[in-house]
N, C-alpha and C positions, 0 to 999 in steps of 0.2 A: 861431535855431540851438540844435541840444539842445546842451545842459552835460556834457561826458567827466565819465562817472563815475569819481571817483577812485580808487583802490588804498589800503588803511586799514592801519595800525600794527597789529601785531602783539605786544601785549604778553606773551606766553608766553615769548617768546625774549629773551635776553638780548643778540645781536647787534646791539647801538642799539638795540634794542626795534622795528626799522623802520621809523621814525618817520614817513620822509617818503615816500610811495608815490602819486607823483602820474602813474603810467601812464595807466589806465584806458583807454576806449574814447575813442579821440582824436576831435576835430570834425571833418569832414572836411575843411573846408576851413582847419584849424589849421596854416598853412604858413608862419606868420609867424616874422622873426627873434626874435620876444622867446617864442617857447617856450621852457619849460626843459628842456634836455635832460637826459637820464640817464647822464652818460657816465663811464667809471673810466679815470683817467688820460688817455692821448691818445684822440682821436674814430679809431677803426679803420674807423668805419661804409662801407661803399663797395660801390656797385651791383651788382646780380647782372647777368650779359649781358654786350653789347657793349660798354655804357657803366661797366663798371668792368673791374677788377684779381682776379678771383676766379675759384680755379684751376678745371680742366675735371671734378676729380674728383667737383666738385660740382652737375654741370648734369643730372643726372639726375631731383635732389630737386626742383628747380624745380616741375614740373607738378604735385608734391603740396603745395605752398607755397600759401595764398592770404591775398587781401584782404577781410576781410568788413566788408560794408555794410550798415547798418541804417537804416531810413529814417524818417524822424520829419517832422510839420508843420514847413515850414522849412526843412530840414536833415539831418544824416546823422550818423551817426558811425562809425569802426572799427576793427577791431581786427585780428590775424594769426589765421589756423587752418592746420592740417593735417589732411589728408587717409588716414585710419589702415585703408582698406577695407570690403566690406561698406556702401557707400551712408553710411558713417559720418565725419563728422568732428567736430575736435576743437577747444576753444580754452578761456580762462579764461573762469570764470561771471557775472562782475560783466559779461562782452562783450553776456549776454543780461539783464541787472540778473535774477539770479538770486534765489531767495530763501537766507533762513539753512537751510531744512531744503530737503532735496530736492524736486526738482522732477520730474515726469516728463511727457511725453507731452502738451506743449505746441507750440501752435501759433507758427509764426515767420514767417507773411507780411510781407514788406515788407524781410526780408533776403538777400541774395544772396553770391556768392563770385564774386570773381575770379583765376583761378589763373594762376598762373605770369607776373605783372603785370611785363612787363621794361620799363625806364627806353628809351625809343626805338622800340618795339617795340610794343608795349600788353600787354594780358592771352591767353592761348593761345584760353581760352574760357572762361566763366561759368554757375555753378550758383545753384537759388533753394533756400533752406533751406525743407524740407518740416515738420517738428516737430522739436523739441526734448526728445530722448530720455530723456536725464540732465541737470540743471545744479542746481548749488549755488556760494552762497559766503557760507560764516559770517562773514565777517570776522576770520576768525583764522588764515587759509591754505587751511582747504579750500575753492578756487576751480575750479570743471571747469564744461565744457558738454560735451556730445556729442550731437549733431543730424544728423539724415537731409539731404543732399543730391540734388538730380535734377538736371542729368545727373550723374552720378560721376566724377573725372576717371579720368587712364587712369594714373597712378601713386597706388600708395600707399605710406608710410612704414613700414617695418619697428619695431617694437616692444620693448623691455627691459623691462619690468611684472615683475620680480626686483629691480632694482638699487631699493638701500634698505630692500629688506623681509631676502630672504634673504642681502645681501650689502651691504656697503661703498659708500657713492659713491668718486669719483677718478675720476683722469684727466682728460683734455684733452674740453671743449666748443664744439660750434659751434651759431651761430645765424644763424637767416634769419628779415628780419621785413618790417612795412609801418612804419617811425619816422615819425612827422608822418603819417602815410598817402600816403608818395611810394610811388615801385616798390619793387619789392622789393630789398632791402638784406642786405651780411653784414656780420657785425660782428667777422669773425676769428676763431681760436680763443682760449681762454681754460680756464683751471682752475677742474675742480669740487669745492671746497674741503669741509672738514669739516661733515655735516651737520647742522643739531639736527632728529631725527628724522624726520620726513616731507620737510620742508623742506633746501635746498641753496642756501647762498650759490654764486655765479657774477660772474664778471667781463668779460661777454662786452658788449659796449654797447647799449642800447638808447635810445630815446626815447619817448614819447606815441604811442603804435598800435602798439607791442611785445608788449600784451598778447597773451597765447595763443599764442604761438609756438611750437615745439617746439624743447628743449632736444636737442640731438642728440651722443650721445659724438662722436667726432671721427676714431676709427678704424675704426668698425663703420658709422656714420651711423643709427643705431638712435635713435630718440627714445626718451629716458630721462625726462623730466618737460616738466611747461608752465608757460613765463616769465608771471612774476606782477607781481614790484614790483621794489621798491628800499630800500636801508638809507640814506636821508639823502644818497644820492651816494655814496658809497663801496664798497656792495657792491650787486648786484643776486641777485636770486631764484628759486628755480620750484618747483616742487613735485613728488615723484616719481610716477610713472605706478601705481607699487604701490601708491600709496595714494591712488587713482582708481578708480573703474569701468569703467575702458579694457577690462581685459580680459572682466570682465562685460557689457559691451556687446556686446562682438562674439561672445563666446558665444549672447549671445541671437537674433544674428541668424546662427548657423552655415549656415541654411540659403539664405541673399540669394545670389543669381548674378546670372543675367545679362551680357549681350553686353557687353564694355568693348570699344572699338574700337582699336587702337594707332595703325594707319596706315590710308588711304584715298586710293587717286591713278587718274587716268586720264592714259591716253593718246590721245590723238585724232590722226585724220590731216585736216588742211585743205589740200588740193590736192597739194603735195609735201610739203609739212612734216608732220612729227610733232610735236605740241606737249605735254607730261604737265605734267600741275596737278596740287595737294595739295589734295584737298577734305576730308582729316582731320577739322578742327574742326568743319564744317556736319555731319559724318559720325553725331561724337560726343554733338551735340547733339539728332540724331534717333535714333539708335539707342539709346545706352549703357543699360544696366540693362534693357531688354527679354527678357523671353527667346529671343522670334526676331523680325529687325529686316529689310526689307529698305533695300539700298544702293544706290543708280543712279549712272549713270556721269554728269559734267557734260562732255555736249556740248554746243559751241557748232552755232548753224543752218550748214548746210553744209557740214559738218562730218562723218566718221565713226567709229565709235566700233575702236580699236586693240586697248584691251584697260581692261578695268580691276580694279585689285587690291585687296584687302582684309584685313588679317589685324587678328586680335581673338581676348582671352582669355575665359574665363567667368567671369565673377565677379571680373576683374582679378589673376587667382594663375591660377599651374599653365602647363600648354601654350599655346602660342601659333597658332592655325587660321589657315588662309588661305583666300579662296576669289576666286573670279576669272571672268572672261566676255571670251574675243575677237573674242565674236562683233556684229554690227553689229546683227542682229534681235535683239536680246537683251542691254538696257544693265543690266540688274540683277543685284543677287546677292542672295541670302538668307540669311543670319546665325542660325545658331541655337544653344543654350545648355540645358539638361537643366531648370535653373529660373530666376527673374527672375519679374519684372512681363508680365502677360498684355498690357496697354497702361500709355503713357504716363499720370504721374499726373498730377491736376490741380495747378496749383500757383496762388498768392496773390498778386492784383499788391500795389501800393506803398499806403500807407494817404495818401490825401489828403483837405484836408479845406478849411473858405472862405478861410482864408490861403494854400491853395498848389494849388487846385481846377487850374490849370492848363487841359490837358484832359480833367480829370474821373483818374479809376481804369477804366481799361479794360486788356484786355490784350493791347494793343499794346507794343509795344517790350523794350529788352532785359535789361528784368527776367525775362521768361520765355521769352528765346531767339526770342522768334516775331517778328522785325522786320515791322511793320506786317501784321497777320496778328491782328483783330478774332476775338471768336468767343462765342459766345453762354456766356453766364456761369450757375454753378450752387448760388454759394450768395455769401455777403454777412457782411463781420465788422463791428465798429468797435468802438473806445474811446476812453479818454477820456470824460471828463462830456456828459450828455445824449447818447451816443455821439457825439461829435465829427469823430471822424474815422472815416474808411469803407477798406473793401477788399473785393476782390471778387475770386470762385474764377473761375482761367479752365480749361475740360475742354481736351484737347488727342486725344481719339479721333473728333473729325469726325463725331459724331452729327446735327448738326447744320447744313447746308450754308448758308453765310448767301449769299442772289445779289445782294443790292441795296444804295446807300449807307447809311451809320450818317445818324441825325435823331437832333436834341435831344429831349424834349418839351418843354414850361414847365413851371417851377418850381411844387413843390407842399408843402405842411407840413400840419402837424394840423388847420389850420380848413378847409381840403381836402384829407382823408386820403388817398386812393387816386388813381393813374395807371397806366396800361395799355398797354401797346404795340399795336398797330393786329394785330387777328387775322392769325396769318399771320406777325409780326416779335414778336423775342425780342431781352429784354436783353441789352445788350453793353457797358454800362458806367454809373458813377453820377456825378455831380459835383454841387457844393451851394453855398451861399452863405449867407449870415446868419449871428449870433452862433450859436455850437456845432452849424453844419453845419442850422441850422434851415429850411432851403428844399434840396429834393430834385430835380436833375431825371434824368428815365433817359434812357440812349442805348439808340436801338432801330434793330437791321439786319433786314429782309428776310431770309426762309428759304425757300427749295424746300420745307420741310418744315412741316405744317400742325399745328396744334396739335390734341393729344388730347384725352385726361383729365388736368384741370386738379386744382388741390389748395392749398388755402390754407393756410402752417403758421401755428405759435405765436406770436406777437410774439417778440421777443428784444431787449437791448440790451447796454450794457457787461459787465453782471455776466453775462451767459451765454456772452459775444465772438464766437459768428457764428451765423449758421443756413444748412442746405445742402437741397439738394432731393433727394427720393428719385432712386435711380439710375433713368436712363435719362431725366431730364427737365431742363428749363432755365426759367430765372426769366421771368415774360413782365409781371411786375408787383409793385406795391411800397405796401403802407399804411405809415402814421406815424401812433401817437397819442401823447398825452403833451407836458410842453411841451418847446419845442425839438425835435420830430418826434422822441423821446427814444428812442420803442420800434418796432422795423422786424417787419413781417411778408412774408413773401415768397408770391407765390403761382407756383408750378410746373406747366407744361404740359410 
């Protein structure tokens, strides 16, 4: 199991100096009675949803609330984010073990979001973290991430990036977090106390996976800064948004649109009855961020189609469109948005490696939304010593039509450098076994689609963290030299 990175003392400040700041990115499965909690005065903590006491004014925020996961040999760990628009979210830096100077434009396969995670319920729907835009954290409060998500959810959080610089804190705060990494939780309102400079004591409750949370005033529900730590027990922390790059980020991306979806339903007629489904969520996870998406109706066999409805913003701000079809020859609608993503991007499945090989890194399952839904892979990461651990890009534009079952091959390493998929089948995932991942074997599916012009690139290993194929090609094979098959080269057809 990874080790929760801790939250460190602050010696600038004179409020206890913050001695004790044992947040961090909790384990995932840290759900034991002997955690220490972070709590000031009585525990206020209590579920968002059905399974708690928390008023209605706030069930909006939800869907821009998530749980982030990060996946490690082993284990997991995580922290809270929000959702701030523009494909962008938000959470504290030590979430991504950031460095002391700024970070940009880093890669985060093997993380994911789950938004709106309610106790009885589950999660609404699930995003995989594409790079990592911005993250820092010196150790001495400046703590931020801000990272790309696909799909985006369909709310974002309104913003304060003022309060503290040109103005005052105060007032009344609320929070929403993942504590212990349960559902998501509120922890009541509380006072945003005096602050020393960028920094704001709070008393709002948290525990172990509180991190990155957004501080939000309590009248406006405007996120005002991101929960950090804790003073020893006694007080807890966040940091103001003005003294972030929040609002530099989303400048940077003023021009991101694309289809956000809000709702998605059909109605169908089965002999007399009328029966209308919410196909929302599968909606959001094929279309969002697109620039034009289309939407089908889910009819069951027998069945004809009544009507089905759609509305969705551009770029999750502004007007809200609808569009619709009653017609039975004609179960889809077409979705479209001025700019966005031409096509879905590829995203990173989970990093596995001979401890947790399972079955293998492929990109099945619902790290990338695609439940069981194989697909020929187009580039290849890993780290960790001798690259230890592997991950693997999966496309998601159907270049590639795979017709036949997924096959192992046999395991291969340096003193047999190269394996090959049978002409004709393209890789679709890796799995390994021996000390630091030192025996390789590929999964290869069958294609309708026959290989071209081939191309073998550079070796690569930890210190370069992936290699991808030129566009419009897929991996059909794989050398190792070096000990412990240390250095991967990919060849692309």
């Amino acid at each position: 199991m990874h080790t929760a990175h801790p939250l460190r003392s602050l010696p600038l400040l004179t409020l206890g100096a913050f001695a004790s700041l044992p947040l961090g990115c909790a384990p995932l499965d840290d759900d034991s009675a002997t955690a220490q909690p972070v709590i000031v005065g009585n525990n206020d903590l209590t579920y968002a949803g059905p399974a708690g006491s928390v008023p209605s004014r706030y069930d909006g925020l939800y869907p821009a609330i998530g749980h982030l996961r990060r996946r490690y040999p082993g284990g997991y760990s995580g922290c809270t984010v929000s959702y701030i628009g523009r494909g962008v979210a938000m959470t504290a830096g030590h979430c991504f073990d950031a460095p002391t100077s700024e970070a940009r434009d880093r890669l985060c396969h093997g993380t994911d979001v789950e938004w709106a995670l309610i106790e009885g319920v589950g999660a609404l729907f699930r995003s995989t973290c594409q790079r990592v835009l911005r993250a820092k954290d010196n150790n001495a409060g400046t703590d931020y991430a801000f990272f790309e998500v696909y799909p985006p959810p369909t709310r974002a959080l309104a913003l304060d990036t003022t309060m503290g610089a040109s103005r005052a804190g105060g007032g009344r705060a609320t929070l929403f977090s993942h504590p212990r990494n349960r559902a998501l939780m509120w922890s009541g309102t509380c006072a945003i106390t005096t602050p020393y400079g960028s920094i704001f004591p709070h008393q709002c409750d948290m525990e172990g996976g509180s991190s990155g949370a957004p501080i939000l005033k309590d009248d406006t529900l405007e996120a005002v800064g991101i929960n950090l730590g804790d003073d020893a027990g006694l007080l807890n922390y966040g940091r103001f948004l003005s003294a972030t790059p929040a609002a530099a980020v989303l400048s940077e991306r003023a021009g991101w649109g694309g289809v956000t979806i809000t709702s998605a339903r059909t109605t169908q007629r089965c002999g007399a009855s009328l029966l209308t489904s919410d196909h929302t969520h599968a909606s959001i996870r094929a279309a969002n961020g697109l620039r034009s998406a289309t939407v089908a109706a889910a009819v069951s066999p027998g069945c004809s189609l009544s009507s089905l409805s759609v509305s969705y913003q551009c770029g999750g701000a502004g007007a809200t469109y609808g569009a619709g079809t009653s017609s039975d020859a004609v179960r889809a609608v077409t979705l479209a948005c001025p700019s966005g993503l031409a096509e879905p991007p590829p995203y990173w499945s989970s990093f596995v490696s001979e401890e947790n090989a399972g079955p293998g890194a492929t990109c099945d399952g619902w790290l990338g939304n695609d439940e069981g839904t194989a697909r020929a892979i187009d580039g290849v990461a890993c780290r960790g010593g001798y690259c230890d651990d592997v991950s693997v890009r999966c496309p998601r534009d159907g270049r590639t039509p795979l017709t036949g079952a997924p096959f192992w091959t046999a395991y291969f390493s340096e003193e047999h450098p190269a394996r090959f998929c049978p002409t004709g089948s393209y890789v679709t995932g890796l799995r390994c076994s021996g000390s630091s991942c030192d025996n390789v074997s590929l999964q290869c599916t069958p294609s309708s689609r026959p290989w071209g012009t081939c191309v073998q690139l550079p070796a690569f290993s930890e210190e370069q963290g992936a290699s991808t194929c030129p566009a419009g090609t897929r991996v059909v094979g794989l050398r190792c030299t070096g000990r412990y098959c240390d250095n991967l080269a990919l060849t692309c057809c």
